[in-house]
KOLVODREN-500007 format. One record per residue (C-alpha): residue in one letter; z, y, x. Coordinates in Angstrom, 2 decimals, decimal comma. Example, Ala and Ser with C-alpha at 12.3 -4.5 7.8 and 13.67 -1.06 7.14 Angstrom:
PT	A	7,80	-4,50	12,30
PT	S	7,14	-1,06	13,67
//
This chain:
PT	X	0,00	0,00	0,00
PT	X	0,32	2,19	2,44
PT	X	-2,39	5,53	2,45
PT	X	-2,51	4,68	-1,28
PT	X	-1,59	7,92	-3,47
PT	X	0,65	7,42	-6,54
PT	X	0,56	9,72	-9,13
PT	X	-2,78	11,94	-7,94
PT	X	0,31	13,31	-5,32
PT	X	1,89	10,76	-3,51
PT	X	0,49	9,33	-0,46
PT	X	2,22	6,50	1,10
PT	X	3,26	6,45	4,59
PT	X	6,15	3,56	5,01
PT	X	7,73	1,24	3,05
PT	X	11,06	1,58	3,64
PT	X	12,80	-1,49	1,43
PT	X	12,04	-4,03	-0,69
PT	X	13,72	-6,23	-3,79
PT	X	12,33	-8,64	-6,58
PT	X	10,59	-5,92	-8,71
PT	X	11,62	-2,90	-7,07
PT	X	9,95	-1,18	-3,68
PT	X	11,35	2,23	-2,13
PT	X	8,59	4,33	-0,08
PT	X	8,09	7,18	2,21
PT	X	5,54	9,27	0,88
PT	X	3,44	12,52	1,22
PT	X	3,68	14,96	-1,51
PT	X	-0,15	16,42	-1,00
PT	X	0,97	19,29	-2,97
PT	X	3,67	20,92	-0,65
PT	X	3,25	18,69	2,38
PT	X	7,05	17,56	2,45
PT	X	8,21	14,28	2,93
PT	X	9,47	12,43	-0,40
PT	X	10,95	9,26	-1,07
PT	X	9,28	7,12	-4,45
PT	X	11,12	4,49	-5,95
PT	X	8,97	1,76	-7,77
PT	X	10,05	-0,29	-10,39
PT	X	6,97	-3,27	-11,10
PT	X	6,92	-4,98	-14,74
PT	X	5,73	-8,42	-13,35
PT	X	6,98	-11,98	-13,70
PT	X	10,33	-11,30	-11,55
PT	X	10,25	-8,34	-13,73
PT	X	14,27	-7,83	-15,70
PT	X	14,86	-5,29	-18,97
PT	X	18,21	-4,67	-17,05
PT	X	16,59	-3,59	-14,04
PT	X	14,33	-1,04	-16,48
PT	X	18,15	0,12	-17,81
PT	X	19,18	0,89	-14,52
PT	X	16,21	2,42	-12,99
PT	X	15,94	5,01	-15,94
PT	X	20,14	6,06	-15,96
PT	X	19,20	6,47	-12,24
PT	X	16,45	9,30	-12,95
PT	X	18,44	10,70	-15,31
PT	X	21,40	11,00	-13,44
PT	X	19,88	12,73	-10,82
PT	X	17,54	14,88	-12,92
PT	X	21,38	15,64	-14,41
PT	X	23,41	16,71	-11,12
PT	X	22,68	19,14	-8,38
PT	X	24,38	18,47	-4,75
PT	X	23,34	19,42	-1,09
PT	X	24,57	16,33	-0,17
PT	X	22,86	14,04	-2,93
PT	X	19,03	14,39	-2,75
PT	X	17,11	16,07	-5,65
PT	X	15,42	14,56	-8,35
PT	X	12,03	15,59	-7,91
PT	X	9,15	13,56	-10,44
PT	X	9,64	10,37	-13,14
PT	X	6,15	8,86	-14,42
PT	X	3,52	5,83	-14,54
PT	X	1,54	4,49	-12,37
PT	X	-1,11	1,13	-13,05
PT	X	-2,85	-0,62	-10,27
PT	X	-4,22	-3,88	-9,87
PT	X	-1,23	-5,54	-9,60
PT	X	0,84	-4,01	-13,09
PT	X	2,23	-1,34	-14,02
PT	X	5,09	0,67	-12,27
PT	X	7,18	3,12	-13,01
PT	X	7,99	5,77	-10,57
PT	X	11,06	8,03	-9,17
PT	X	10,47	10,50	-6,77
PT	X	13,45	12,15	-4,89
PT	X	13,71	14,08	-1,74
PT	X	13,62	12,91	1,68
PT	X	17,21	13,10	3,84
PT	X	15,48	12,62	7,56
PT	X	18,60	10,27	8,80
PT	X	19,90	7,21	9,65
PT	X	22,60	5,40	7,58
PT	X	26,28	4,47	8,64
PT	X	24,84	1,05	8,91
PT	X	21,84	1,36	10,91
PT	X	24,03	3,59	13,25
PT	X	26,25	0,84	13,46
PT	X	23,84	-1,97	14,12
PT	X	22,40	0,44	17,13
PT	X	25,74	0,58	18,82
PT	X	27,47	3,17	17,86
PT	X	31,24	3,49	17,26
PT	X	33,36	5,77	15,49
PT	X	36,38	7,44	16,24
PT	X	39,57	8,35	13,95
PT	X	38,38	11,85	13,68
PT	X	34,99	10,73	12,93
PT	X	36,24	8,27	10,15
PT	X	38,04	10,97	8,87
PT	X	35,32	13,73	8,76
PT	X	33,16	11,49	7,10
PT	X	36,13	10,59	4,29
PT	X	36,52	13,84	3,78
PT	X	32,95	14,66	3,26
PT	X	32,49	11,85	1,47
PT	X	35,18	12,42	-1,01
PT	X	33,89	16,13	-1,95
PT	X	30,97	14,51	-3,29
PT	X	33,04	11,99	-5,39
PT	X	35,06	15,10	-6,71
PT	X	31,75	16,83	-8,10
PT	X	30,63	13,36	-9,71
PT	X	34,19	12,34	-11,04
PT	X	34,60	15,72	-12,36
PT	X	31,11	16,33	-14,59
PT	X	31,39	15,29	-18,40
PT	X	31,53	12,36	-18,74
PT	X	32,37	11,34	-15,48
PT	X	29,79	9,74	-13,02
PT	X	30,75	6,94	-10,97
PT	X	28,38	5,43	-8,31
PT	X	29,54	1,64	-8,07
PT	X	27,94	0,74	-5,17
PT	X	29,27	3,23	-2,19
PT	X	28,72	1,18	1,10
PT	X	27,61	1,92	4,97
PT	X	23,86	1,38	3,97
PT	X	24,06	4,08	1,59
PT	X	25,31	6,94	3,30
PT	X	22,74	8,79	5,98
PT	X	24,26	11,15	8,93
PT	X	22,17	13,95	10,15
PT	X	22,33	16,43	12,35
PT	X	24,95	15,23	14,44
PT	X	26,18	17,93	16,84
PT	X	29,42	18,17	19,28
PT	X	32,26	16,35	17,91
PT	X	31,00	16,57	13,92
PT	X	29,85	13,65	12,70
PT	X	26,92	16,09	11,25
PT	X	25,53	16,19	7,34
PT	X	26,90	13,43	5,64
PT	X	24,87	11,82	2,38
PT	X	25,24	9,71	-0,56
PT	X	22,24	7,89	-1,61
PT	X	20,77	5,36	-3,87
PT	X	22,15	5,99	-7,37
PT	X	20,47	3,03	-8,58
PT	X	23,99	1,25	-9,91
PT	X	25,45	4,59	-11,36
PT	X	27,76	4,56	-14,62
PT	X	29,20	7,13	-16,97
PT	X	32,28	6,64	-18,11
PT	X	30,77	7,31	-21,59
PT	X	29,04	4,48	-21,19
PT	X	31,36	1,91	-21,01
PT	X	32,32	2,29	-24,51
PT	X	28,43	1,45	-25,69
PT	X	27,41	-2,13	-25,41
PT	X	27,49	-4,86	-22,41
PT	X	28,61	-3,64	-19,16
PT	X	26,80	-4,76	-16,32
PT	X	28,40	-5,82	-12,93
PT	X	26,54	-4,57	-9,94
PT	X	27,64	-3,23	-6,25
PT	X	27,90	-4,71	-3,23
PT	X	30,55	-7,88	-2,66
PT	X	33,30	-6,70	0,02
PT	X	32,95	-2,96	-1,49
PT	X	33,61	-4,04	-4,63
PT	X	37,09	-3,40	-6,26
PT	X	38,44	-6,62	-8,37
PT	X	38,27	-4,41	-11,51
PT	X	34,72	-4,43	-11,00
PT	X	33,88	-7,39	-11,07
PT	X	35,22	-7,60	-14,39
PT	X	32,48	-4,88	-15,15
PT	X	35,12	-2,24	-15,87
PT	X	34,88	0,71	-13,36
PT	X	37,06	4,00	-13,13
PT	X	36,23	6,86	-10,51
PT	X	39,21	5,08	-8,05
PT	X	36,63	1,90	-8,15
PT	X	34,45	4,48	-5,71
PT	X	37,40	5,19	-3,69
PT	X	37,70	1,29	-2,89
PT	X	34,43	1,22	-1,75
PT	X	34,67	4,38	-0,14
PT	X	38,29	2,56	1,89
PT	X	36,14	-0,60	2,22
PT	X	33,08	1,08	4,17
PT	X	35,59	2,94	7,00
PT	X	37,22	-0,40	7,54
PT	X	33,67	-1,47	8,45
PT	X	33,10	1,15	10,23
PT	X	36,69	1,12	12,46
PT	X	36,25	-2,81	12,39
PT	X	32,62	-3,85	13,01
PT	X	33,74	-6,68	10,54
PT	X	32,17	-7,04	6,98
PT	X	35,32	-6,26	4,68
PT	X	34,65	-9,89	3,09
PT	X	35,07	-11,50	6,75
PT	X	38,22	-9,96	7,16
PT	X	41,60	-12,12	5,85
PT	X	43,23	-11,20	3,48
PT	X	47,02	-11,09	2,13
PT	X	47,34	-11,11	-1,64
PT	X	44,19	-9,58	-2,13
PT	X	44,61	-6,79	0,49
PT	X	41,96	-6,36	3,28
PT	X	43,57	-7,24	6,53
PT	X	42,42	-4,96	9,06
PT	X	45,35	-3,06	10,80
PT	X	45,85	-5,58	13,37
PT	X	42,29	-5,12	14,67
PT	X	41,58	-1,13	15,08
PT	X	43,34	1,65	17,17
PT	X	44,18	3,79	14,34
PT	X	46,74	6,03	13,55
PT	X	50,02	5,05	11,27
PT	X	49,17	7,51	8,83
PT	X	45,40	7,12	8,53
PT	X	45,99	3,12	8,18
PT	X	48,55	3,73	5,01
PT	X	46,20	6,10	3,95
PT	X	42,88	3,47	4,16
PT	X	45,47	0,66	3,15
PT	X	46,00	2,53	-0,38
PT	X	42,65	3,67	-0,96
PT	X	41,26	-0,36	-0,64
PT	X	44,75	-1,54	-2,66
PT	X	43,25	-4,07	-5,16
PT	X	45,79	-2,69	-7,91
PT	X	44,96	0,89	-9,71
PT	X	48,13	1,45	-10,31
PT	X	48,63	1,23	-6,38
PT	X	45,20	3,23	-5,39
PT	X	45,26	6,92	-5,57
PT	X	44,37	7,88	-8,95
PT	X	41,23	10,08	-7,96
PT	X	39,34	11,63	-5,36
PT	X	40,87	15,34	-5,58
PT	X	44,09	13,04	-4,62
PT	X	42,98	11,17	-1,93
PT	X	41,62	14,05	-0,50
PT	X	44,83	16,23	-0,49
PT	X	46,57	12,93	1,24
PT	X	44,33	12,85	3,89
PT	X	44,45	16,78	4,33
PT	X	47,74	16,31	4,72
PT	X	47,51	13,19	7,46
PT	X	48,96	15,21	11,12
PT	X	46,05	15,87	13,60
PT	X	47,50	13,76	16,07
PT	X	48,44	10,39	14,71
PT	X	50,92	7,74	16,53
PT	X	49,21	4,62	17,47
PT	X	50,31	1,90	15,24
PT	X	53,77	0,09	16,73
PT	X	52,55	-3,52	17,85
PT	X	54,33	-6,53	16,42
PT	X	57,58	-7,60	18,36
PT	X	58,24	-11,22	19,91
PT	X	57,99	-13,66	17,24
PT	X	61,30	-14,79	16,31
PT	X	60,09	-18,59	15,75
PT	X	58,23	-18,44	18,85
PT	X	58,52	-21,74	21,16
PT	X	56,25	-19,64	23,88
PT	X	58,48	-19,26	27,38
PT	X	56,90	-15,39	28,36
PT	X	58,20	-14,82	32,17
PT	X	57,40	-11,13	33,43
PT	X	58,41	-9,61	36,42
PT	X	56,94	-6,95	38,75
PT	X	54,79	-9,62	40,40
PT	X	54,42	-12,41	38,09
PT	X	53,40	-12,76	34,33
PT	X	53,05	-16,36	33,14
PT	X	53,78	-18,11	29,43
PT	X	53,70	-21,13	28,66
PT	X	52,92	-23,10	25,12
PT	X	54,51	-26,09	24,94
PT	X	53,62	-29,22	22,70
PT	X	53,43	-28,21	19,15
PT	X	54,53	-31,67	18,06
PT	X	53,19	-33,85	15,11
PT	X	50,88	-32,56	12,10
PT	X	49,74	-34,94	8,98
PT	X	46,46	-34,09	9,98
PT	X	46,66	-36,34	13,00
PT	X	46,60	-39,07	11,24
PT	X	42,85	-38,75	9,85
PT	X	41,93	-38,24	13,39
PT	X	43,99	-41,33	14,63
PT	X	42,03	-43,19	12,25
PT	X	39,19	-41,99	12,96
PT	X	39,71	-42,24	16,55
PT	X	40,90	-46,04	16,34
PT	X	37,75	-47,04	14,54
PT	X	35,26	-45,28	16,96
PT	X	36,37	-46,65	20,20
PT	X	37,49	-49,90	18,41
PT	X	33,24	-49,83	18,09
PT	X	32,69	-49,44	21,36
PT	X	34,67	-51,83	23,08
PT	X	32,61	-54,83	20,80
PT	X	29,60	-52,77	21,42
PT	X	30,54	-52,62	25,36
PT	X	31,54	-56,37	25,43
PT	X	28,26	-57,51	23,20
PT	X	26,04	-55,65	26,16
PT	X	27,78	-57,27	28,96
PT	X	25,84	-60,30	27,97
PT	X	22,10	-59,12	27,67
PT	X	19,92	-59,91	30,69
PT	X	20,44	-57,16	33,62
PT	X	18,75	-54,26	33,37
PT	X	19,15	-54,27	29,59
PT	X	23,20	-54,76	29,94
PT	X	23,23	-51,69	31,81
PT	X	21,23	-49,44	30,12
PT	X	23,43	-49,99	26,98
PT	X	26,52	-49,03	29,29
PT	X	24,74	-45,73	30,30
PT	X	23,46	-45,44	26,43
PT	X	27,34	-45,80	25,51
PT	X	28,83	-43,52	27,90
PT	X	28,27	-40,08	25,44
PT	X	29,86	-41,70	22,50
PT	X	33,18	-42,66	25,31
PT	X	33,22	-39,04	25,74
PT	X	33,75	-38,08	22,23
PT	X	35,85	-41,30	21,43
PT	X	38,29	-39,61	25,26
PT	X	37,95	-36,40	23,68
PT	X	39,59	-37,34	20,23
PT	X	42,36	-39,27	21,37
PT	X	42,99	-36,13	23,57
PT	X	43,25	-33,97	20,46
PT	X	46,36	-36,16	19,36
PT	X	47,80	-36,38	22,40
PT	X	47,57	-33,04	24,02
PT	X	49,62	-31,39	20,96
PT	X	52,11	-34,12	21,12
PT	X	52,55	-34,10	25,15
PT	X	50,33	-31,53	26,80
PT	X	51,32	-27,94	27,97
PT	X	49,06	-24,76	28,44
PT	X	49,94	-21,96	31,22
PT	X	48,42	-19,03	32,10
PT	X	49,98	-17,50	35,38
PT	X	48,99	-14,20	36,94
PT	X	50,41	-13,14	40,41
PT	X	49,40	-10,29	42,73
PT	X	46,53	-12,31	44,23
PT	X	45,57	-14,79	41,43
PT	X	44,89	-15,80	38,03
PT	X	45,17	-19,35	36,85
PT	X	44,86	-21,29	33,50
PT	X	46,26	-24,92	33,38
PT	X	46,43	-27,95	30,98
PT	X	49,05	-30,52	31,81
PT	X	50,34	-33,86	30,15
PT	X	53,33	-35,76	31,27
PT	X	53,35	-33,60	34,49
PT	X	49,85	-34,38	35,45
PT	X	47,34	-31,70	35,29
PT	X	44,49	-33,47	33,12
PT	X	41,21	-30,65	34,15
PT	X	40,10	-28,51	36,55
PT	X	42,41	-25,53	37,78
PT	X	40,59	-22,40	36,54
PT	X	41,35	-19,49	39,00
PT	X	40,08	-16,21	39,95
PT	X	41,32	-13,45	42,55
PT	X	43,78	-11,03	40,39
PT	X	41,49	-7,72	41,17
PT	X	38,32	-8,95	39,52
PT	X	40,69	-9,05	35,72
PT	X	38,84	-6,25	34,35
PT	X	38,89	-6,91	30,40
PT	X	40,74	-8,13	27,68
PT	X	40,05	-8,90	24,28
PT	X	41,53	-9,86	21,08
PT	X	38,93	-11,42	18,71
PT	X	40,47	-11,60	15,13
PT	X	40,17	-14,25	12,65
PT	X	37,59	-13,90	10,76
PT	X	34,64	-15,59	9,17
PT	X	30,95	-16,21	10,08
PT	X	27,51	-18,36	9,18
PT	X	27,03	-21,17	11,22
PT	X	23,63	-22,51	12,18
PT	X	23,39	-23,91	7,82
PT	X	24,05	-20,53	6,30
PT	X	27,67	-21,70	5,42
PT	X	30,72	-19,50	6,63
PT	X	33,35	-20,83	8,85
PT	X	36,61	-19,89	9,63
PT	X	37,16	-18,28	13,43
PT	X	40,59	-18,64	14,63
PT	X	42,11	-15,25	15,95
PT	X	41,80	-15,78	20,01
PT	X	42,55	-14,05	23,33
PT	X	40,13	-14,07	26,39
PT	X	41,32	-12,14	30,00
PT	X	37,82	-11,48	31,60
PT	X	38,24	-12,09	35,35
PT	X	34,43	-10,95	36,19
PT	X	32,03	-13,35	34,49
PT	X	35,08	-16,25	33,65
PT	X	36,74	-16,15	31,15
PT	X	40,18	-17,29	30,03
PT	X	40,79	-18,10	26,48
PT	X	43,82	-19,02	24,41
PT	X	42,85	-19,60	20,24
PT	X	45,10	-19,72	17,34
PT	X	46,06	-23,20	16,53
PT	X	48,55	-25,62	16,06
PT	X	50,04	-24,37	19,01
PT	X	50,02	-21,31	18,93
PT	X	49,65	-18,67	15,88
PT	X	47,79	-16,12	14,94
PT	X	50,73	-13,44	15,20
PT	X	51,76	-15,28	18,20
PT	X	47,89	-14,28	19,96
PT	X	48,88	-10,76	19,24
PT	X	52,11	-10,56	20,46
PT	X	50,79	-11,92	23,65
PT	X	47,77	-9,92	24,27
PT	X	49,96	-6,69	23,77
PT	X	52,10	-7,96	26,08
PT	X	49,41	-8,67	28,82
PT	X	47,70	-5,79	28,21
PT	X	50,99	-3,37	28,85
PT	X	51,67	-5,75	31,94
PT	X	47,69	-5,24	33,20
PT	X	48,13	-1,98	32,08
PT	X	44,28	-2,47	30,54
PT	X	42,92	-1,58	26,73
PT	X	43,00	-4,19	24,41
PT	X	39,79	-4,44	23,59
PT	X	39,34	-5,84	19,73
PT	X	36,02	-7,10	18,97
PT	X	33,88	-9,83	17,26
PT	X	31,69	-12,85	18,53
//
């Protein structure tokens, strides 16, 4: 499509997205020369009435409002070409890129960033959530707000685009509701298709976790329906409480609108504390030794779990295999007899390396020592080191990271869990310690603070 003019004014350029039914283009107005952007809604086989629904409340909410920082409704007509009909929304163009583009290119954000673009983000809410009736955008998220213009230590124009899942208040009260947005920005009362202008300022919480995080809110853990993330940034106390009630999954807990969150954050102090790490677990069976010249912990066995007992099974029937398999081959003819040994020796490995995971948390011990010259990672069992000593001179440690738990897709497309783990980069080796049944998730923070004020290096949080 593109060079193709819609409308007898609209020459296309770049298509800039695409859904089932729905296209967004860069355009050419050949009227005034300026750079538009057309929205094009096909009625086709994958065409939906609700999708019509939502397409026209979008034109007519922005041919309704009038914002610098929301672009301008600019045409609304029909357009036939081979392929169907179309309807057509033409807005202006906001030259930018969006919080997640930004994102995906590297950049970070700091506090004051995160809060510039809060509060510039919650201005616009407090136009929207104060017209009559109400207008609530349902679907506020990194991909739909565009910088520009970014100059010294602003954060430049900030943007909020794609009105495509707005909803009046009014019109909650007139037939079905329909549940759209974006799952992780979502509030829970949304899902239920009800939506009140604090259901924006969950989304609004949701995206600047993203953004301090690099985590998608949905791949963050949770705790009774709260989003998780304090453990993992460098923000201030008061900023945290104040993102920790704006994402609270209860309304009665959330600030009621935006003209309120936006005093509260007014009000944060300029200079916020850092947030007080966790102190030594009080359950903790680690043995932490620090001195001026020596840090060193130790896990010790984490003793029996049920779940042992599946793997014991497990365990018993695989090798149980190979001996009769082993024994069988020892009378074929030679060669044959000894390429089944080599052909067996693989499935020995993994038949070693599950007994090991029953015996190692029943017997085995895990130290990490660091002295002035050295740094050393061991495994022992019964007093016998069972692998090979991992050490590195104590002036190449130049990193250390905390990787939270989180969740990812594996190679299928389904998510998996990631435990929490710690990794002390010595140059290119690493040294890693993960949450298990050894050692907890609190337990990896507590530890990495404690290194890292000992190294007297960042903690660097991040995600594989």
């Amino acid at each position: 499509m593109i060079g193709e003019i819609l409308g007898d004014r609209y020459q296309v350029t770049e298509l800039l997205a695409k859904n089932a039914g729905r296209k967004t283009l860069l355009a050419k107005d050949i009227q005034t020369e300026q750079l538009v952007v057309v929205k094009l809604l096909t009625f086709s086989a994958e065409f939906e009435w609700e999708n019509l629904k939502l397409f026209e409340r979008e034109a007519q909410t922005l041919k309704f409002i009038s914002h610098p920082a929301i672009p301008n409704y600019l045409d609304f007509f029909d357009w036939d070409s081979p392929k169907g009909k179309h309807l057509a929304l033409v807005q202006s163009y906001v030259d930018g890129k969006s919080l997640e583009a930004q994102l995906k290119s590297g950049r970070h954000f700091t506090e004051a960033e995160l809060k510039d673009i809060a509060y510039k983000i919650l201005q616009i809410l407090v136009y929207l959530h104060g017209l009559q009736p109400p207008i609530i955008h349902r679907d506020i998220k990194p991909s739909n707000i565009i910088l520009t213009n970014r100059s010294g230590n602003s954060v430049g124009e900030v943007y909020l685009v794609d009105f495509g899942s707005v909803q009046t208040v009014a019109a909650k009260t007139q037939g079905t509701i329909t549940i759209v947005g974006t799952y992780g920005y979502m509030p829970p009362e949304q899902f239920g298709g009800r939506v009140v202008p604090a259901s924006d300022l969950y989304s609004l919480g949701a995206t600047l976790i993203f953004l301090s995080t690099g985590i998608h809110p949905a791949d963050l853990p949770q705790a009774e329906g709260r989003i998780e993330f304090q453990k993992i940034t460098n923000l201030g106390v008061g900023f945290t409480n104040w993102l920790r009630r704006m994402t609270q999954p209860s309304l009665d807990q959330r600030f009621v609108g935006a003209n309120t969150a936006l005093k509260a954050l007014e009000e944060l102090p300029k200079k916020d504390l850092a947030v007080v790490p966790e102190a030594k677990p009080s359950n903790t069976k680690i043995i932490l030794t620090k001195t001026a010249n020596k840090f060193e912990f130790m896990i010790p066995p984490s003793g029996f779990n049920p779940g042992m007992i599946a793997i014991g099974a497990f365990a018993l029937a695989w090798n149980s295999f190979l001996v009769f398999f082993n024994g069988f081959s020892l009378f074929a003819p030679f060669p044959i007899n000894l390429v089944f040994a080599l052909f067996s020796l693989p499935f020995w490995g993994v038949g070693l390396a599950m007994i090991m995971a029953i015996l190692f948390p029943l017997f085995g011990q895990t130290t990490l020592k660091i002295t002035p010259d050295k740094i050393g990672l061991t495994f022992k069992m019964w007093g016998i080191q069972y692998n090979p000593t991992k050490v590195s001179p104590r002036d190449e440690i130049d990193k250390i990271s905390y990787v939270p738990k989180h969740s990812k897709k594996d190679s299928d497309g389904d998510r998996v869990q990631v435990p929490a783990k710690l990794i002390v980069w010595a140059g290119i080796k690493k040294y890693e310690l993960s949450a298990c049944d050894s050692i907890s998730e609190r337990e990896i923070d507590w530890l990495a603070q404690e290194l890292s004020d000992w190294l007297g290096l960042p903690l660097s949080k991040e995600v594989e």
